[in-house]
NUTORLUM-29528 format. One record per atom (N, C-alpha, C): x, y, z. Coordinates in steps of 0.02 Angstrom, whole numbers, padded with zeros to 5 digits, always signed. Atoms other than C-alpha are relative to their C-alpha. Example, Ala and Ser with C-alpha at 12.3 -4.5 7.8 and 13.67 -1.06 7.14 Angstrom:
! NUTORLUM-29528
+00045-00059+00000;+00615-00225+00390;+00045+00060+00000;-00042-00059-00003;+00684-00053+00357;-00039+00055+00037;
***
This chain:
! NUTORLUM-29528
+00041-00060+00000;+00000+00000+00000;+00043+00063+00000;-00030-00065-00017;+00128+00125+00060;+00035+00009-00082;-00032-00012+00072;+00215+00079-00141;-00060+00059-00036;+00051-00031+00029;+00046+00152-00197;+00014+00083+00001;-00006-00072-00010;+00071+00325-00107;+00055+00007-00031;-00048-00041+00024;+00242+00353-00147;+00020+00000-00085;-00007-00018+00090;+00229+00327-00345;-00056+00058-00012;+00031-00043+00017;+00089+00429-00341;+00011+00077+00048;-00043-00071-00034;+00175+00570-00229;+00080+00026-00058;-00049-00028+00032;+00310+00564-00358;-00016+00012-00073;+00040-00023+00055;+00203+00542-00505;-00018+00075-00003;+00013-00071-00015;+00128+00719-00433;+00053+00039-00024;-00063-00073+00021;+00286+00807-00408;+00014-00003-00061;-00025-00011+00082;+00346+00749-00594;-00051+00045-00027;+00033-00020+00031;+00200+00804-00669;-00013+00072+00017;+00003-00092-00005;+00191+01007-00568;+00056-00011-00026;-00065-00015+00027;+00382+01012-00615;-00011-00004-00086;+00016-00006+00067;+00326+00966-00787;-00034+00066-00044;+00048-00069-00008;+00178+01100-00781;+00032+00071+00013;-00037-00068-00047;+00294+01240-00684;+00033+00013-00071;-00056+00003+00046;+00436+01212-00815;-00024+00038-00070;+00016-00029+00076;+00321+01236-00992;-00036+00061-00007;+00032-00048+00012;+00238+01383-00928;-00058+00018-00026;+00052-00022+00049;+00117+01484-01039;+00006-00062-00056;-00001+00036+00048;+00161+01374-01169;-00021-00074+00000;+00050+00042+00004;+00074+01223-01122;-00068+00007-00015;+00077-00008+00009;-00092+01189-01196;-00029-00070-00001;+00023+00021-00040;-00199+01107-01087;-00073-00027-00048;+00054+00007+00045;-00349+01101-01220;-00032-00080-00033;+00013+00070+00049;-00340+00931-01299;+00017-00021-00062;-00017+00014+00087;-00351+00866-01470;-00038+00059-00023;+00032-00065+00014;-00393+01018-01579;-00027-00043-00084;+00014+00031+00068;-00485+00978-01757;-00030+00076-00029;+00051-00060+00039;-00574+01104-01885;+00046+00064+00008;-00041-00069+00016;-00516+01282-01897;+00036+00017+00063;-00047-00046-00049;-00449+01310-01727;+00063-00061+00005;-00066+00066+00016;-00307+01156-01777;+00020+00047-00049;-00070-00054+00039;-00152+01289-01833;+00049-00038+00011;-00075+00053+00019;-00022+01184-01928;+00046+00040-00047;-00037-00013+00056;+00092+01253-02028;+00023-00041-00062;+00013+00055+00074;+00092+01199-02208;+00086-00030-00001;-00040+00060+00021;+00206+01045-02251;+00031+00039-00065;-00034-00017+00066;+00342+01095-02394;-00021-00051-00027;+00033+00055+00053;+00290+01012-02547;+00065-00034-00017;-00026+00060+00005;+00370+00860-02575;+00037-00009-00083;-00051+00013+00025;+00523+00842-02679;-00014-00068-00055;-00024+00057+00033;+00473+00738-02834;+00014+00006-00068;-00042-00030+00055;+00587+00717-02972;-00027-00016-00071;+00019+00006+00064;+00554+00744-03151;+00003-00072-00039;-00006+00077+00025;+00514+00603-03257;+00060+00024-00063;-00035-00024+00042;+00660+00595-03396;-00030+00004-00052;+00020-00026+00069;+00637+00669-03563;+00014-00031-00029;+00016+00040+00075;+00565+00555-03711;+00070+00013-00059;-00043-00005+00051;+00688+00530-03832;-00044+00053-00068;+00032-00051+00049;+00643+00681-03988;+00005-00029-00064;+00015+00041+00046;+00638+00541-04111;+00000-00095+00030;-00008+00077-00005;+00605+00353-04114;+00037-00035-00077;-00020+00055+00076;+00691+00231-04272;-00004-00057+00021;
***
């Protein structure tokens, strides 16, 4: 029993020290979806030219 308290007395402290530490910048909100989900756009993806057809066939 007493294992019980003290993971969850240290679980605690990790988790304020976690909280203290990120400041403002934690967001506490959840999963976000629809317009208020701000991602910044993905660079477009690097794909390479197909090679150029030969300008005659024989």
């Amino acid at each position: 029993m007493w294992k019980i308290a003290v993971g969850f007395a240290l679980f605690a402290a990790l988790s304020i020290f976690v909280i203290l530490k990120a400041g403002d910048k934690a967001d506490m909100g959840g999963e976000k979806h629809g317009a208020e989900a701000v991602h910044a756009p993905e660079p477009a993806a690097s794909v390479p030219a197909a090679p150029a057809a030969p300008a005659s066939a024989q």
